[in-house]
PDB file of N, CA, C and O in Angstrom, chain B, residues numbered from 101:
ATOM      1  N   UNK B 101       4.925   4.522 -53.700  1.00  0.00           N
ATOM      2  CA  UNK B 101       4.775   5.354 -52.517  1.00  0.00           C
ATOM      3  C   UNK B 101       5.049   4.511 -51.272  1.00  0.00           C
ATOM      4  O   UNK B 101       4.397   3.527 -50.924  1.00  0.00           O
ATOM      5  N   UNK B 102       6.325   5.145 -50.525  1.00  0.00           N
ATOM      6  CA  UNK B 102       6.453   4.258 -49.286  1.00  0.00           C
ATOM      7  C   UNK B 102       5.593   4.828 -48.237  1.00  0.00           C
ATOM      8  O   UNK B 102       5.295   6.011 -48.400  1.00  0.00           O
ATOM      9  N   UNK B 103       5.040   4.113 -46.987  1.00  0.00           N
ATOM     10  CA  UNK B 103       3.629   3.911 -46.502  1.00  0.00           C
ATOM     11  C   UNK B 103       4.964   4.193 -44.826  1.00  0.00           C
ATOM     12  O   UNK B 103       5.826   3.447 -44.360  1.00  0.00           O
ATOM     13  N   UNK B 104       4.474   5.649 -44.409  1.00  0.00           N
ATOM     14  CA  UNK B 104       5.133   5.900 -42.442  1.00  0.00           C
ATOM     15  C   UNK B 104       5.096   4.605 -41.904  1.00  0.00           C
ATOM     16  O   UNK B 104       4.020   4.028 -41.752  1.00  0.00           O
ATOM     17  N   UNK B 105       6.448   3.961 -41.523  1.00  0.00           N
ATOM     18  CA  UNK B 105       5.912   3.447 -40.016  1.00  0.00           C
ATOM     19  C   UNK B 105       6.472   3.538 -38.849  1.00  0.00           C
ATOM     20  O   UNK B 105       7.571   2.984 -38.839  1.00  0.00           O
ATOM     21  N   UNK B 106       6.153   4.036 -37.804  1.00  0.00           N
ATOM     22  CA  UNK B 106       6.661   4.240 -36.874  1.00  0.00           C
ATOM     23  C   UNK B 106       7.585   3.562 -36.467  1.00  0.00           C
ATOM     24  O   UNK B 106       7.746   2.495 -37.059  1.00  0.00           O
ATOM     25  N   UNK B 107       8.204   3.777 -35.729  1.00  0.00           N
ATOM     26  CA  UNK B 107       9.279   3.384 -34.875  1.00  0.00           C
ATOM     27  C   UNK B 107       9.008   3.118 -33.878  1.00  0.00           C
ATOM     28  O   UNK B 107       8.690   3.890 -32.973  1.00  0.00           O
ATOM     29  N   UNK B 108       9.107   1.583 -33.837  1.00  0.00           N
ATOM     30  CA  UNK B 108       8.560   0.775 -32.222  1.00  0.00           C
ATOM     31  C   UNK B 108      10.137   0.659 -31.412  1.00  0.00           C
ATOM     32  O   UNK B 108      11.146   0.209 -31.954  1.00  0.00           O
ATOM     33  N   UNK B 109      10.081   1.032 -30.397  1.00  0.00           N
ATOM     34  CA  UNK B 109      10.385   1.084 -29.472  1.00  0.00           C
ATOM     35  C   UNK B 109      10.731   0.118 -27.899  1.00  0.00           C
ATOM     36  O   UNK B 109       9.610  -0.228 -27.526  1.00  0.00           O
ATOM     37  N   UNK B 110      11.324  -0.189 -27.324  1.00  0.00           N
ATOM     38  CA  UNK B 110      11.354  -1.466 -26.564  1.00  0.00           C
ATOM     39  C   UNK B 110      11.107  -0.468 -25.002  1.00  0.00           C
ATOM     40  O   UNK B 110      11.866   0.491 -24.863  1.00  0.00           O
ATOM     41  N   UNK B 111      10.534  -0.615 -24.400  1.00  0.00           N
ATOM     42  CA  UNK B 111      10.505   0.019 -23.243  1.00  0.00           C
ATOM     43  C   UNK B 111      11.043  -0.786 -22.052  1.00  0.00           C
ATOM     44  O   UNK B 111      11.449  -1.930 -22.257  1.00  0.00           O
ATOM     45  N   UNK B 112      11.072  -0.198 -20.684  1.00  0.00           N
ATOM     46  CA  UNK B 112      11.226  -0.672 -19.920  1.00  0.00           C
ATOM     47  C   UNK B 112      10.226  -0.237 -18.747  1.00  0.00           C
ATOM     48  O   UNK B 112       9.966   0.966 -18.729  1.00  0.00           O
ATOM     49  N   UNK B 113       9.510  -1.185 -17.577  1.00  0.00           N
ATOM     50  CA  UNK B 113       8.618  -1.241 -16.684  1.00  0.00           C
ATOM     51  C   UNK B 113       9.469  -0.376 -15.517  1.00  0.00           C
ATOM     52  O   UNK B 113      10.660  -0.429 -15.209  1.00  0.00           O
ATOM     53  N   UNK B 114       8.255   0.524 -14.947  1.00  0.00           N
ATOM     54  CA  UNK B 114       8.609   0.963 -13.980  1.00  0.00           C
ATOM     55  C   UNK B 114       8.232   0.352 -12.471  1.00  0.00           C
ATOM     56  O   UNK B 114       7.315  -0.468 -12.424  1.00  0.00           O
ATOM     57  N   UNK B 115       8.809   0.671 -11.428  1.00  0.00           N
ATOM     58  CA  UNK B 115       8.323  -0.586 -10.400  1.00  0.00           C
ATOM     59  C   UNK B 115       6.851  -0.474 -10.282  1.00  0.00           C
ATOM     60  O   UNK B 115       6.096   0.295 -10.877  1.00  0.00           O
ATOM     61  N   UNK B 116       6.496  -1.703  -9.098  1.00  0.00           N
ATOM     62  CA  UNK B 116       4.942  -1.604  -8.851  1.00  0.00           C
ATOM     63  C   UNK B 116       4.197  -0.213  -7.932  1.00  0.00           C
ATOM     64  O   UNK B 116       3.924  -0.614  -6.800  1.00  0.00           O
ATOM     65  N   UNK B 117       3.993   0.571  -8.033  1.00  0.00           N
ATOM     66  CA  UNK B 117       2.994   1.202  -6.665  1.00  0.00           C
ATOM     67  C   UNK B 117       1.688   0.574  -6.488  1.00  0.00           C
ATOM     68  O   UNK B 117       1.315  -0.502  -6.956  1.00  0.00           O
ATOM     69  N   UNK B 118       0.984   1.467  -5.678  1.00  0.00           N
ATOM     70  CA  UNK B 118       0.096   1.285  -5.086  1.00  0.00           C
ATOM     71  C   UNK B 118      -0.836   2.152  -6.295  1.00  0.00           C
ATOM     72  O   UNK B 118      -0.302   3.129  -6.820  1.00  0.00           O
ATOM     73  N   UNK B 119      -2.110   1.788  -6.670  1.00  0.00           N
ATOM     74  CA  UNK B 119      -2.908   2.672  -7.925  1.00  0.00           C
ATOM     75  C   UNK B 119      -3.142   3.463  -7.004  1.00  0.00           C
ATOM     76  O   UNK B 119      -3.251   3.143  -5.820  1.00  0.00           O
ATOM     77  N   UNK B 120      -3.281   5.022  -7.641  1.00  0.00           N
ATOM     78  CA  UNK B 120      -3.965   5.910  -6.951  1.00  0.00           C
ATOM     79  C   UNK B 120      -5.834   5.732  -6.583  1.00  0.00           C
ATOM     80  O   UNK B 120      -6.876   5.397  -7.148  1.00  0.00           O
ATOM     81  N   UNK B 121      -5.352   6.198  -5.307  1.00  0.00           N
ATOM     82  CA  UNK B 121      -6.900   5.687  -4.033  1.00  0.00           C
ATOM     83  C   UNK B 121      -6.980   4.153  -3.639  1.00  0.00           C
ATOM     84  O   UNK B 121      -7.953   3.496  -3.268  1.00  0.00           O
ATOM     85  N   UNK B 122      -5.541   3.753  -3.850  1.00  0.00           N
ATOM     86  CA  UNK B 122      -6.229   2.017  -3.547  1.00  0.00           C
ATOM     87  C   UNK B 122      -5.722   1.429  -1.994  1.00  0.00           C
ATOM     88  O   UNK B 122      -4.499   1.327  -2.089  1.00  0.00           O
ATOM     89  N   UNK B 123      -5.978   1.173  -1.167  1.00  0.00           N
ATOM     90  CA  UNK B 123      -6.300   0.774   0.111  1.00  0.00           C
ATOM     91  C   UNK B 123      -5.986  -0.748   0.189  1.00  0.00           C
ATOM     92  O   UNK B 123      -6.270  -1.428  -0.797  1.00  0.00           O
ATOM     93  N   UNK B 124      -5.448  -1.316   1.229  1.00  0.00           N
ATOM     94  CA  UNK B 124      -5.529  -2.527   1.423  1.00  0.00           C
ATOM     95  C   UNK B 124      -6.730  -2.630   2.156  1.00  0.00           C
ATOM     96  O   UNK B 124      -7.191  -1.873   3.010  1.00  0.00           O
ATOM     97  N   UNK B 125      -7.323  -4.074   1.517  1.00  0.00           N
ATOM     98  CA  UNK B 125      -8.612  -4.071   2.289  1.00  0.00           C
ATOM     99  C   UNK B 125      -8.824  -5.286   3.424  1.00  0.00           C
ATOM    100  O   UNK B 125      -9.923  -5.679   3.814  1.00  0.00           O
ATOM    101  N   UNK B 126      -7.591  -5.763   3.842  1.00  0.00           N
ATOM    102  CA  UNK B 126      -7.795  -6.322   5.335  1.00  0.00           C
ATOM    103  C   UNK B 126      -6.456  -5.698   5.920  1.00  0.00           C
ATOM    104  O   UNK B 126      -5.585  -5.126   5.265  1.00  0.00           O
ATOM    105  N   UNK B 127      -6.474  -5.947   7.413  1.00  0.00           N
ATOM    106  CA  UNK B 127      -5.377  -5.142   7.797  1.00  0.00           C
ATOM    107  C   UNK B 127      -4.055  -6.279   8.426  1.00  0.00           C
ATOM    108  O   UNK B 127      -3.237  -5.882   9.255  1.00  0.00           O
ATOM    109  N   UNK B 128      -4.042  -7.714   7.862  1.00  0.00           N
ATOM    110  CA  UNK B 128      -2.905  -8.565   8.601  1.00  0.00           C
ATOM    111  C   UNK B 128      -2.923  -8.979   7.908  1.00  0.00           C
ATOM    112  O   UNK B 128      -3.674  -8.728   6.965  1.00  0.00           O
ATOM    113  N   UNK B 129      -1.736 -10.265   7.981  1.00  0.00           N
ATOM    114  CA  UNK B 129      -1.972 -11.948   7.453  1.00  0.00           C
ATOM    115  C   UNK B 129      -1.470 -11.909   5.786  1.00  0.00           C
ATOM    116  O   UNK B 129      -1.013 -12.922   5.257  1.00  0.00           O
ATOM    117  N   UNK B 130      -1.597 -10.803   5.154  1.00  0.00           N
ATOM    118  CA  UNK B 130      -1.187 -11.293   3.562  1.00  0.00           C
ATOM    119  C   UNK B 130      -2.924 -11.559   3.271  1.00  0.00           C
ATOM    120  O   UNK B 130      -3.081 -12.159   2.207  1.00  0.00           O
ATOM    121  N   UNK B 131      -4.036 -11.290   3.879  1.00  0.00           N
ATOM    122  CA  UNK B 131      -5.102 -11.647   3.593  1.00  0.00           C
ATOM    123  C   UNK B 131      -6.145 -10.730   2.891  1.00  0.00           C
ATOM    124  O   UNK B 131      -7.353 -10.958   2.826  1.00  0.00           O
ATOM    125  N   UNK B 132      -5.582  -9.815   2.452  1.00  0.00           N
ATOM    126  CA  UNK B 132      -5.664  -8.732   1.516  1.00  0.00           C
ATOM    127  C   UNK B 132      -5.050  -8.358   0.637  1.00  0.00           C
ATOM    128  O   UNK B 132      -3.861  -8.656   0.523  1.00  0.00           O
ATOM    129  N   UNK B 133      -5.805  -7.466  -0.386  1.00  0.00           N
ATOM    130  CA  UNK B 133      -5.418  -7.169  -1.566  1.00  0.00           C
ATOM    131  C   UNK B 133      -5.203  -6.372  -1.709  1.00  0.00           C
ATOM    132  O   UNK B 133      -5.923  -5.705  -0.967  1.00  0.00           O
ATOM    133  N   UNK B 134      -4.078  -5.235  -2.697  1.00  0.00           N
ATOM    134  CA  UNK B 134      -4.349  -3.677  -2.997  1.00  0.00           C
ATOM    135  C   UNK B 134      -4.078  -3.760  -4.564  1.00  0.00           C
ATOM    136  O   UNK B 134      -3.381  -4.662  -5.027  1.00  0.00           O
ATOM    137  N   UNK B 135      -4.500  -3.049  -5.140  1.00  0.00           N
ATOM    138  CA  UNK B 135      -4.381  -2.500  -7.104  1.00  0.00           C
ATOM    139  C   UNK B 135      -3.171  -1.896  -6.817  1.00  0.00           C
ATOM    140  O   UNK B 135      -2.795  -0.932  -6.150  1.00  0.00           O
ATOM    141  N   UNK B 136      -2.735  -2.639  -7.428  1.00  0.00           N
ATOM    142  CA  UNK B 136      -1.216  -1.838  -8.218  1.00  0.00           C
ATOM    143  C   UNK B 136      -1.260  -1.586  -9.749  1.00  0.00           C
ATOM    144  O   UNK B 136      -2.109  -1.924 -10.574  1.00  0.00           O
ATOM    145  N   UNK B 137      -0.151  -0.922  -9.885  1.00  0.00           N
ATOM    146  CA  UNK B 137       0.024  -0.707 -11.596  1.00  0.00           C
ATOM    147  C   UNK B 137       1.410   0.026 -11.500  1.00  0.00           C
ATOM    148  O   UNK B 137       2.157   0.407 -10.599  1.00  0.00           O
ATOM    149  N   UNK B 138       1.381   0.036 -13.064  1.00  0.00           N
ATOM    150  CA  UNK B 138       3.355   0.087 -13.189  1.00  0.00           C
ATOM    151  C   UNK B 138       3.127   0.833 -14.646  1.00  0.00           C
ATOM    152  O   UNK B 138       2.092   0.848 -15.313  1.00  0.00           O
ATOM    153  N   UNK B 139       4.304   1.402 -14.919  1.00  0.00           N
ATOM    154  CA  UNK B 139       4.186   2.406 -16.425  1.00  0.00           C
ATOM    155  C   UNK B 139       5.490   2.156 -17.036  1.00  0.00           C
ATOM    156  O   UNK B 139       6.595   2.224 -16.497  1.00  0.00           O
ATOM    157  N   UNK B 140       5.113   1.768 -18.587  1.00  0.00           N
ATOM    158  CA  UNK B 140       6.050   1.620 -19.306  1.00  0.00           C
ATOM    159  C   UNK B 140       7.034   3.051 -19.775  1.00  0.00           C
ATOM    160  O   UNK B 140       6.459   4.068 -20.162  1.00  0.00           O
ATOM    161  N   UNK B 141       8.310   2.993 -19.700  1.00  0.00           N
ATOM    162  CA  UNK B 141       9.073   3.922 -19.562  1.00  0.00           C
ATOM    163  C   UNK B 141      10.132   3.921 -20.931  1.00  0.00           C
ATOM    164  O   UNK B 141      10.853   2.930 -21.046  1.00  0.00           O
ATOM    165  N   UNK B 142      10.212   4.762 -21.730  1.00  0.00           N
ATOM    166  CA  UNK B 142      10.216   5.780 -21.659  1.00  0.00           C
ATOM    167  C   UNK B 142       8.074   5.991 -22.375  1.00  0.00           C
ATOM    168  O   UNK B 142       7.547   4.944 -22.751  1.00  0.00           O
ATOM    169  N   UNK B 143       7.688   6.587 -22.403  1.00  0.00           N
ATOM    170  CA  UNK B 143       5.947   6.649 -22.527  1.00  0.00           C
ATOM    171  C   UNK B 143       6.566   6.497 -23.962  1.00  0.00           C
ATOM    172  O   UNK B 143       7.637   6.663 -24.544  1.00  0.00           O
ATOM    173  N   UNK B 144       5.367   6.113 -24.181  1.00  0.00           N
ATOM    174  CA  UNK B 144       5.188   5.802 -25.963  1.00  0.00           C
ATOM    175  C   UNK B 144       6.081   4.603 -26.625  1.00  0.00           C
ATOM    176  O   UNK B 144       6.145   4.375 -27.833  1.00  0.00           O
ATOM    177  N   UNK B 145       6.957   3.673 -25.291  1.00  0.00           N
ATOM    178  CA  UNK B 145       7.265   3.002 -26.240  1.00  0.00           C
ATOM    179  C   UNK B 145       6.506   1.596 -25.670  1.00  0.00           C
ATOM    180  O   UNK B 145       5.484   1.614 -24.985  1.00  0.00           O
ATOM    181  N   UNK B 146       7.249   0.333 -26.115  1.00  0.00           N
ATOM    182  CA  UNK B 146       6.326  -1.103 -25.715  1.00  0.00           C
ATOM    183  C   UNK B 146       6.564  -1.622 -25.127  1.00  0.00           C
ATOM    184  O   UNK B 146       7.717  -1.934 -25.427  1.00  0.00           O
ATOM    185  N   UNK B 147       6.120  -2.404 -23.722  1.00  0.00           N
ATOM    186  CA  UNK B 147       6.230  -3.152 -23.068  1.00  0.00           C
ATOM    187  C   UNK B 147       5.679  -4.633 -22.733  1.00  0.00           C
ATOM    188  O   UNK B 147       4.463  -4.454 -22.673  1.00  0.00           O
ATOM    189  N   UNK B 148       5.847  -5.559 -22.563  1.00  0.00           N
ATOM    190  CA  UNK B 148       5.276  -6.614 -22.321  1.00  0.00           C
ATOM    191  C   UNK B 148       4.894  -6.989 -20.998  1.00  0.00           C
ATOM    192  O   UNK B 148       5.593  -6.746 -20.015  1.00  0.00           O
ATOM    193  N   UNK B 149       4.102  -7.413 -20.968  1.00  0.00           N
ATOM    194  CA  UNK B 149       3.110  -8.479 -19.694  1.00  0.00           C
ATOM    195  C   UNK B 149       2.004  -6.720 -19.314  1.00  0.00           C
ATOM    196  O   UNK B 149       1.704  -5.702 -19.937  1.00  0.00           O
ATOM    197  N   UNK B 150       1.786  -7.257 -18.047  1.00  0.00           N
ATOM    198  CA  UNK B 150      -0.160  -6.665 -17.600  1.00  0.00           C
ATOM    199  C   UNK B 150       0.646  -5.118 -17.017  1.00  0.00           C
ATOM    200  O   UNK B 150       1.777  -5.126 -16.530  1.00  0.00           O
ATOM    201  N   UNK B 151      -0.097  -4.001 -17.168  1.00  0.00           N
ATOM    202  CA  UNK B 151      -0.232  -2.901 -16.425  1.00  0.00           C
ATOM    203  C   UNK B 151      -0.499  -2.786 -15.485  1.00  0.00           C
ATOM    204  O   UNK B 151       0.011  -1.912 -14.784  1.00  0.00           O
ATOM    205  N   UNK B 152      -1.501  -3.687 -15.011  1.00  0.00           N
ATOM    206  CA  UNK B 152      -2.355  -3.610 -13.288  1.00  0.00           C
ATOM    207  C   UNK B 152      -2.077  -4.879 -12.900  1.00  0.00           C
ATOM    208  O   UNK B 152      -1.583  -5.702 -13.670  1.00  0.00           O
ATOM    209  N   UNK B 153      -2.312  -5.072 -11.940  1.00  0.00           N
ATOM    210  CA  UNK B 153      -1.708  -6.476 -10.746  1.00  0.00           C
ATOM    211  C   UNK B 153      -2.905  -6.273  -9.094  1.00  0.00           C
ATOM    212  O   UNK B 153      -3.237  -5.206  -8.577  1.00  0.00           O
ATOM    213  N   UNK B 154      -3.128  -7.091  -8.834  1.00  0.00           N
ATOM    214  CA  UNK B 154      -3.668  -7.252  -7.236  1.00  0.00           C
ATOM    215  C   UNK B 154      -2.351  -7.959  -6.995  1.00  0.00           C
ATOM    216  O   UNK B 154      -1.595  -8.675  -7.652  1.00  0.00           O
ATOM    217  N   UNK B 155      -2.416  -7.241  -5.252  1.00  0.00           N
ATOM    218  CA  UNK B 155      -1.001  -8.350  -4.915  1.00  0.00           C
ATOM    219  C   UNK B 155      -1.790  -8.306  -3.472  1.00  0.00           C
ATOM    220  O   UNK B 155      -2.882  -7.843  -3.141  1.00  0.00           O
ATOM    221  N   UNK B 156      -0.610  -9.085  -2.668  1.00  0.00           N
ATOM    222  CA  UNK B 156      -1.255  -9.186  -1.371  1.00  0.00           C
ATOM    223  C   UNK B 156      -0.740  -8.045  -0.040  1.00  0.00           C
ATOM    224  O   UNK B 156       0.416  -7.643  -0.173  1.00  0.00           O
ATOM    225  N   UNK B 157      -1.204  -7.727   0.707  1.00  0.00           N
ATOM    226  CA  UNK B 157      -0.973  -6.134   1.514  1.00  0.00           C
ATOM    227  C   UNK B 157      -1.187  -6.745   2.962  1.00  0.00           C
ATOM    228  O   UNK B 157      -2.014  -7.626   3.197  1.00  0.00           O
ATOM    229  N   UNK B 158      -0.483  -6.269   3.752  1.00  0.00           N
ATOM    230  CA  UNK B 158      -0.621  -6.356   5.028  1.00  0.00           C
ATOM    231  C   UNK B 158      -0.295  -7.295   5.983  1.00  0.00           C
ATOM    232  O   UNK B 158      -1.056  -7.772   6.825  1.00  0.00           O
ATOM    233  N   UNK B 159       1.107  -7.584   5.776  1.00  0.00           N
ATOM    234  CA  UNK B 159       2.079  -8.698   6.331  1.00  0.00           C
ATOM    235  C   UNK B 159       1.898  -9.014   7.570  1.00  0.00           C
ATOM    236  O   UNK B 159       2.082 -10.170   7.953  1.00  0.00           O
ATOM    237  N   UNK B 160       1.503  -8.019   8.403  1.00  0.00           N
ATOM    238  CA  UNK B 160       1.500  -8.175   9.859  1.00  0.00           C
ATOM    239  C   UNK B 160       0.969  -9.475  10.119  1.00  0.00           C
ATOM    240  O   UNK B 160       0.363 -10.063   9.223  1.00  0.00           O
ATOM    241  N   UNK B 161       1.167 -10.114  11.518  1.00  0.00           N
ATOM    242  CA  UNK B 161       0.579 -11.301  12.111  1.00  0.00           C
ATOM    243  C   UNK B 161      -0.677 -10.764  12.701  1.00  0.00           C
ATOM    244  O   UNK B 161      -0.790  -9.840  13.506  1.00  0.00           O
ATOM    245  N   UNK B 162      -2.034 -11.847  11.906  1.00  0.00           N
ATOM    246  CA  UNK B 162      -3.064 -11.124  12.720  1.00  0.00           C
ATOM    247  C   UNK B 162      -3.008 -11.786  14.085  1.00  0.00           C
ATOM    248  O   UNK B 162      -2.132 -12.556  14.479  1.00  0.00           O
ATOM    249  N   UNK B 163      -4.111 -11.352  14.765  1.00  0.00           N
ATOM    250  CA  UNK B 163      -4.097 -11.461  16.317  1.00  0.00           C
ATOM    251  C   UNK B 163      -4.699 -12.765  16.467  1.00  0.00           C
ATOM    252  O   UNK B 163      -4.354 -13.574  15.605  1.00  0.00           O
ATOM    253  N   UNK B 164      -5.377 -13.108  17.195  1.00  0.00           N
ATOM    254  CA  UNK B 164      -5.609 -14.731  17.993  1.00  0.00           C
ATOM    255  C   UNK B 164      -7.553 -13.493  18.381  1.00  0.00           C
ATOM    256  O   UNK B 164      -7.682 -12.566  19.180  1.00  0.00           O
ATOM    257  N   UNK B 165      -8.384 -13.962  17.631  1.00  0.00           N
ATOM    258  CA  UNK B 165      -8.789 -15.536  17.481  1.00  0.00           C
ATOM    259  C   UNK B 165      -8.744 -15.834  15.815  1.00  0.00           C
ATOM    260  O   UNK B 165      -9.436 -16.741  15.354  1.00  0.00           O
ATOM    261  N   UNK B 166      -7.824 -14.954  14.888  1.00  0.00           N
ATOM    262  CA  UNK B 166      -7.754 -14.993  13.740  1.00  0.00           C
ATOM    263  C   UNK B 166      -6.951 -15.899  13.549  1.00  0.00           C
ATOM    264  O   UNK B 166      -6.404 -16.030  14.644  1.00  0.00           O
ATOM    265  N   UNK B 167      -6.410 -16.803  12.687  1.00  0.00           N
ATOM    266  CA  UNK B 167      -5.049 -17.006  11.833  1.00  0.00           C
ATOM    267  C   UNK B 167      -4.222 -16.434  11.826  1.00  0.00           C
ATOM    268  O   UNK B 167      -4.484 -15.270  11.525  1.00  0.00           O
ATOM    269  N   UNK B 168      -2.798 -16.696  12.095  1.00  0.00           N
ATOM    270  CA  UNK B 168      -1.973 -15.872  11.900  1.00  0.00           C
ATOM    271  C   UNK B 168      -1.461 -15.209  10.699  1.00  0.00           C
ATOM    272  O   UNK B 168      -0.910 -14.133  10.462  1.00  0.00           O
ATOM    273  N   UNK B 169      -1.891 -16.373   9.931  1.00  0.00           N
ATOM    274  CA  UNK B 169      -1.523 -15.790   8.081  1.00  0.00           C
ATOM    275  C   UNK B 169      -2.481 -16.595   7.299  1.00  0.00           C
ATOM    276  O   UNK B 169      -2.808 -17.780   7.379  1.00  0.00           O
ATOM    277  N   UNK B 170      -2.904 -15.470   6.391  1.00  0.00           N
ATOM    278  CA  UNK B 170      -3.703 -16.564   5.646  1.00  0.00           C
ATOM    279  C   UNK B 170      -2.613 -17.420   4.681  1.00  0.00           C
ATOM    280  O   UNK B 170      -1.391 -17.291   4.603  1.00  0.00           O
ATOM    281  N   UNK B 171      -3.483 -18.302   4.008  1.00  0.00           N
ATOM    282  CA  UNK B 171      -2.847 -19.136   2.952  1.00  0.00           C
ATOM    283  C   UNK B 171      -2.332 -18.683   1.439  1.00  0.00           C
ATOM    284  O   UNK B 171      -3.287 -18.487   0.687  1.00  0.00           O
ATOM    285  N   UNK B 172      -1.415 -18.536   1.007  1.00  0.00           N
ATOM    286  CA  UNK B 172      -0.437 -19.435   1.043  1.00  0.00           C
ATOM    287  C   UNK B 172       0.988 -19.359   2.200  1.00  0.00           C
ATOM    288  O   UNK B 172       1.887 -20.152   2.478  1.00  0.00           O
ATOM    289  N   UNK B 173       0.639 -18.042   2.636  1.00  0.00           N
ATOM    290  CA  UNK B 173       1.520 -17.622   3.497  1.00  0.00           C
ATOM    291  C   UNK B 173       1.849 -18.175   4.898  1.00  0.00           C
ATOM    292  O   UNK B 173       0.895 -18.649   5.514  1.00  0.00           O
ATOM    293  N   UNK B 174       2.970 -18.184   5.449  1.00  0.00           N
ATOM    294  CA  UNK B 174       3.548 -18.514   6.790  1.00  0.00           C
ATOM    295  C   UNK B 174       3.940 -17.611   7.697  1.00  0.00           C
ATOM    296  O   UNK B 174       4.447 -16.563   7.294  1.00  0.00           O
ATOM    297  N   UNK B 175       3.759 -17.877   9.224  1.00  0.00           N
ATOM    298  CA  UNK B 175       4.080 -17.380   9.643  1.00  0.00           C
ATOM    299  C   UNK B 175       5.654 -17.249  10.065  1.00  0.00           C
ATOM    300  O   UNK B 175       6.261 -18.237  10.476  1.00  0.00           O
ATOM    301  N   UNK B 176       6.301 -15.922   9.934  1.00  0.00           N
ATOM    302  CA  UNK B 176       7.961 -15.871   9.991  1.00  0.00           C
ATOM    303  C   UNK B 176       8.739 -14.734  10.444  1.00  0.00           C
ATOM    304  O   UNK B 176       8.363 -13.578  10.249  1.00  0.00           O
ATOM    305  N   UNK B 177      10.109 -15.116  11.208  1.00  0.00           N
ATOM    306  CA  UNK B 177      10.511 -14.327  12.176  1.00  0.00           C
ATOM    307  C   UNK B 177      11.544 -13.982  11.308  1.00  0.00           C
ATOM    308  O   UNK B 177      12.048 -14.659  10.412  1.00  0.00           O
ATOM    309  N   UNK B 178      11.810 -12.805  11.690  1.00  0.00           N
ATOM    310  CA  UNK B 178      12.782 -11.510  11.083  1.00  0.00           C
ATOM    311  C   UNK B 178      13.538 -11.888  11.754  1.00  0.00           C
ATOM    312  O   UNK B 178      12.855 -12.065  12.762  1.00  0.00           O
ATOM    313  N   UNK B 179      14.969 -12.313  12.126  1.00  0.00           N
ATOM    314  CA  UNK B 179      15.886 -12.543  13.246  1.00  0.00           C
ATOM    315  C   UNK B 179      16.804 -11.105  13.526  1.00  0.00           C
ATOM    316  O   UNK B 179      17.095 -10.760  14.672  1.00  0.00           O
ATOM    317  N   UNK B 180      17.054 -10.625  12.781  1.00  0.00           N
ATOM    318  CA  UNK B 180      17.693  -9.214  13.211  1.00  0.00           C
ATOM    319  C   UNK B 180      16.562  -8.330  14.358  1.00  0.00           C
ATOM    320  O   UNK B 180      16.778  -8.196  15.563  1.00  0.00           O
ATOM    321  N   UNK B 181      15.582  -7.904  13.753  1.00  0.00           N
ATOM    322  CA  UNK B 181      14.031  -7.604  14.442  1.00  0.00           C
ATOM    323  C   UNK B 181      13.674  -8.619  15.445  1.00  0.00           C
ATOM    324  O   UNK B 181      13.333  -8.121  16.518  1.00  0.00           O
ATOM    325  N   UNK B 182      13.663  -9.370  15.416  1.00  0.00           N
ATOM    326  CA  UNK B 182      13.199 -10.733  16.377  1.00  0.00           C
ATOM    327  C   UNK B 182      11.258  -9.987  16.376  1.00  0.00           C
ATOM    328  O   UNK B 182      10.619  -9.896  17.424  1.00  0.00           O
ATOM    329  N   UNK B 183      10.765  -9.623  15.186  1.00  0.00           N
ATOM    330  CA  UNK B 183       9.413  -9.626  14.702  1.00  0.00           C
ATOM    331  C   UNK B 183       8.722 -10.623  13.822  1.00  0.00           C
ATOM    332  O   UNK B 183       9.486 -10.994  12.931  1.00  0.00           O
ATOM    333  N   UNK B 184       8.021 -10.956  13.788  1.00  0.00           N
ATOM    334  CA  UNK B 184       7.057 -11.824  12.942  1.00  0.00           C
ATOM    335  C   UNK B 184       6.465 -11.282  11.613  1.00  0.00           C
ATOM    336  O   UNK B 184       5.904 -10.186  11.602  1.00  0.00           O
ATOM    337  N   UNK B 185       6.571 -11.967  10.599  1.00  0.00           N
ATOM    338  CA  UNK B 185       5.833 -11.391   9.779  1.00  0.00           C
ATOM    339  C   UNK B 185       4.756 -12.653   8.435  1.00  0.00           C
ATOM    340  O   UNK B 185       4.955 -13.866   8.370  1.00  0.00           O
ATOM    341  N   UNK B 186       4.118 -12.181   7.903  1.00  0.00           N
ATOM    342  CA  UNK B 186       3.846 -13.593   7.117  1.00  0.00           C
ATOM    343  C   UNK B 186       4.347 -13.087   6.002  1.00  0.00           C
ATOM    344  O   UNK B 186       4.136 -11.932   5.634  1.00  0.00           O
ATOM    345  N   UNK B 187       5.233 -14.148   5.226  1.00  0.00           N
ATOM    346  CA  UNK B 187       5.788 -14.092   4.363  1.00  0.00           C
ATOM    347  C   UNK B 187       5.891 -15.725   3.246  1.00  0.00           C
ATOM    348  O   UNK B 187       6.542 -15.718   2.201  1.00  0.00           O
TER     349      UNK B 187
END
């Protein structure tokens, strides 16, 4: 008696969003975090590495008497924009 086995499948990752209800929780600098997550595509088949991720949110330059960016980040100019951002 031969014994089903499914058919595994190789998937592919869909990009990162933002998880539903998730907020950055500082508002400059790269000094915040938001939940992301990503879905393996087509559903049901396999993907490799993590589903969920923290990344960092909120590029803006904070203001003075803050840091301008937290660490690891720098502060950096867009030259087309001639804006700042930490990156």
């Amino acid at each position: 008696m031969k014994l089903f086995q499914p058919e595994v499948c190789a998937g592919t990752w869909t990009a990162w969003t933002a998880a539903p209800g998730a907020t950055c929780n500082d508002t400059c600098g790269n000094c915040g975090i938001i939940s992301m997550q990503r879905y393996c595509f087509p559903s049901g088949c396999q993907c490799s590495g993590a589903f969920t991720s923290q990344q960092p949110c909120a590029n803006s330059v904070c203001l003075f008497p803050r840091a301008s960016c937290c660490a690891p980040y720098k502060k950096t100019i867009d030259v087309p924009t001639k804006s700042f951002y930490c990156g």
